[in-house]
C-alpha positions in Angstrom: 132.1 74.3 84.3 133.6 70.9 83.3 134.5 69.8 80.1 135.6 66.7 78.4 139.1 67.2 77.4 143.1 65.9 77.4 143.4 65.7 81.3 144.5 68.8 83.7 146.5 70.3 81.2 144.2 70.5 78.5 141.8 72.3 80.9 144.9 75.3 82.3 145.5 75.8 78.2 142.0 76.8 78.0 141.9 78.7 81.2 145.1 80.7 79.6 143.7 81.3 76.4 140.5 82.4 77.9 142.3 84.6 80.9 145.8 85.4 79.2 147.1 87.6 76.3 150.8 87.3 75.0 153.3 88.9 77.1 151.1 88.7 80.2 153.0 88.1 83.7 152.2 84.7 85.4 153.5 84.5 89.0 154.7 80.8 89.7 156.8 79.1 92.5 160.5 79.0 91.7 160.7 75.3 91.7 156.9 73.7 90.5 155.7 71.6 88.0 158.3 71.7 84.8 155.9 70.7 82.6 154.3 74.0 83.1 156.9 76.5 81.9 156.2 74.6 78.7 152.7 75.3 78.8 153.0 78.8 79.8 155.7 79.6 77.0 153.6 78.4 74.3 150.9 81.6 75.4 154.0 83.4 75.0 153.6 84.8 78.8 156.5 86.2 80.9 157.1 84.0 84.0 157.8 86.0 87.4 160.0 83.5 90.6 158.1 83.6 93.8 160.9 81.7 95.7 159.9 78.9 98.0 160.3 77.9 101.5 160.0 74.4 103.2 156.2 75.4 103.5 155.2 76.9 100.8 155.6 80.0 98.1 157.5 83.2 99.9 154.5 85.1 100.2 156.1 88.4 101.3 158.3 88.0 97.8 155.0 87.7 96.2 153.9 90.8 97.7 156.7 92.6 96.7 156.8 91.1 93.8 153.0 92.1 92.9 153.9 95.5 93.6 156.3 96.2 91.5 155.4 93.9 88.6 151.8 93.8 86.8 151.0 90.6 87.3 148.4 89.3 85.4 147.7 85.8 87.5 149.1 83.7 90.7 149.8 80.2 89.6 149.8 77.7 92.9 149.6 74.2 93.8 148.6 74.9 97.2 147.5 71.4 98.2 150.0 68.3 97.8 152.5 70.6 95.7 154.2 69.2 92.9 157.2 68.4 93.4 157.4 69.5 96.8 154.5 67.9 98.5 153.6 70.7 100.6 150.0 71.2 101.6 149.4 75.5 102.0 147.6 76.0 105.9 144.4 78.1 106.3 146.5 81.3 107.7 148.7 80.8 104.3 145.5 80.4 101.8 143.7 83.5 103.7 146.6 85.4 102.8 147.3 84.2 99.2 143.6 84.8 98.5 144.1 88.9 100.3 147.2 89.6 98.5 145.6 88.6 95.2 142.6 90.8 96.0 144.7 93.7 97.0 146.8 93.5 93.9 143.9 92.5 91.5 145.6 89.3 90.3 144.0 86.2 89.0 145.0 82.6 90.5 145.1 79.5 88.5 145.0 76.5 91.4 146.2 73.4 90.3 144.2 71.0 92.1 145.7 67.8 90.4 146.9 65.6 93.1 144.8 67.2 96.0 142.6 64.0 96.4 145.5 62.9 98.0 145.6 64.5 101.3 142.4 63.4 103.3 141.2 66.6 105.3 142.7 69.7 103.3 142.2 73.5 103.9 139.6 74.5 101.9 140.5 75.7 98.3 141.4 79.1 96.9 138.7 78.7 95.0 136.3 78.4 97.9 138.2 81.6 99.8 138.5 83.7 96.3 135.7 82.3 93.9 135.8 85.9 92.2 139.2 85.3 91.0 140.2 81.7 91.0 140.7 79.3 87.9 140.8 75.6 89.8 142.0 73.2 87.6 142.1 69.3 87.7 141.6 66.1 86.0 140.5 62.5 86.8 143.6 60.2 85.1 145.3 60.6 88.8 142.9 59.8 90.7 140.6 57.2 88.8 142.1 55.6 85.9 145.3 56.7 83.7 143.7 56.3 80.7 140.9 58.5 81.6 141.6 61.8 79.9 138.9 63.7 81.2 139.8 67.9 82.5 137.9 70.3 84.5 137.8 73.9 85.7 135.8 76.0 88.0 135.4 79.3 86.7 134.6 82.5 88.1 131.1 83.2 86.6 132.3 86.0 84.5 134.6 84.1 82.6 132.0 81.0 81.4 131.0 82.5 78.6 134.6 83.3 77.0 136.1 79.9 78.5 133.3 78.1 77.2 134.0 79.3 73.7 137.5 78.4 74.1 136.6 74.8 74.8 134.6 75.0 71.7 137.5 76.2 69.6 139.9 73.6 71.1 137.9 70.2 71.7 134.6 70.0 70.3 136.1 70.4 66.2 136.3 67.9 64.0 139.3 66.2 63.4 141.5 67.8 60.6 144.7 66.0 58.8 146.5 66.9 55.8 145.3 65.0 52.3 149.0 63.6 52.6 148.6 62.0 56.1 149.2 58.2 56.2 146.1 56.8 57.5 146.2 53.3 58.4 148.8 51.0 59.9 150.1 51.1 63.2 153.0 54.0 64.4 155.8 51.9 63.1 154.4 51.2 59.8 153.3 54.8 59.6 156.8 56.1 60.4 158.6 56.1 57.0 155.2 57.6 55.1 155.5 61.0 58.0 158.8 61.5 56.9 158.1 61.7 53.7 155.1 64.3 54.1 157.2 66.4 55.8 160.2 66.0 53.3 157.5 67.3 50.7 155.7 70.0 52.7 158.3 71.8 54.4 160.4 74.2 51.8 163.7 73.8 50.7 166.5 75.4 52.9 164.1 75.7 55.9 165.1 75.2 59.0 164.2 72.9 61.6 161.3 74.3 63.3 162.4 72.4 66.9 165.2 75.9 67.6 162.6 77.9 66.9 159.8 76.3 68.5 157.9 78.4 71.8 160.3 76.6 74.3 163.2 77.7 73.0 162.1 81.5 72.0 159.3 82.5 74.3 159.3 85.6 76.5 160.0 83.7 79.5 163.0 82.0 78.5 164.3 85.6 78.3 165.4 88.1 81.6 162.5 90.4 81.8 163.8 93.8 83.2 161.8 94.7 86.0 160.3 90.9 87.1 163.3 88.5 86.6 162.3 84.9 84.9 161.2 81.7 85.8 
């Protein structure tokens, strides 16, 4: 399946809304993509450490970690990691592909910068198709402006993601009958301000303390699976 959308990202939020409930466990690599945690903690989804080696993830961790936590989905940049730059061999892949079959996890493969290494390792995707989510978008590779997302599915899960994609990218725009409408950002600015001076209640607080990043699951220690 591919889909018009925001980039990369805006293609993993729909994999996680079609694959994900809140509360969920999400392995992920100890030190990866920041912008992630973000992205995960607005799903509301507990993040579980795999630690990392020089590499790739710690894939015994992972096993343990799998067995004693219920781990909903295996995220992994396995080729031209972010920030690490890592690129996951066959023998690694083969096993990320057998734990995740023994443990009946998911995986969500980022696939974002992968056009950068020249002869890869095939992709999860290709070793696990049953149960891999790849994910990756063309501003990197083809132009920065062009915001255009994809995902390969397992078959099972079109129907649901599709709906998803539906729900998130195909609606019409919608503003509020207060929303400044013309001029550019600057000029727009002051006029914001004042919507939200009238909409939000008196003696509110700011939502930005209580906004997912700050509250979410993961940004709490989880008792039996640690945090990301």
């Amino acid at each position: 399946m591919s889909a018009l959308t925001s980039g990369t990202q805006q293609a993993l939020d729909i994999v996680l809304h079609t694959l994900t409930r809140p509360g969920d466990v999400l392995a992920v690599g100890a030190l990866t993509y920041p912008g992630i945690k973000l992205l995960f903690s607005a799903h509301d989804l507990d993040l579980a450490p795999i630690p990392v080696t020089a590499t790739g993830p710690n894939l015994d961790a992972l096993d343990e970690l799998c067995r004693t936590c219920p781990v909903r989905a295996i995220y992994t940049i396995p080729t031209v990691h972010n920030p690490l730059g890592w690129v996951l061999d066959r023998e690694q892949r083969d096993r990320l592909a057998a734990l995740a079959r023994s443990h009946n996890c998911l995986i969500i493969e980022d696939g974002t910068y992968a056009f950068l290494e020249p002869s890869p390792p095939p992709p999860l995707q290709a070793l696990a198709p049953e149960r891999t989510f790849y994910v990756a978008g063309l501003s990197k590779n083809v132009a920065p402006g062009l915001r255009f997302g994809f995902a390969v599915l397992p078959d099972r899960h079109l129907e649901p993601a599709t709906s998803g994609l539906r729900t998130a990218a195909w609606g019409p725009r919608v503003s509020s009958p207060h929303s400044p409408s013309a001029g550019s950002p600057t000029e727009r600015s002051p006029a914001w301000r004042k919507t939200a001076a009238r909409t939000q209640p008196p003696g509110k607080p700011s939502p930005a303390p209580r906004s997912p990043a700050w509250t979410s699951r993961h940004t709490r220690s989880h008792t039996s699976c640690g945090s990301a």
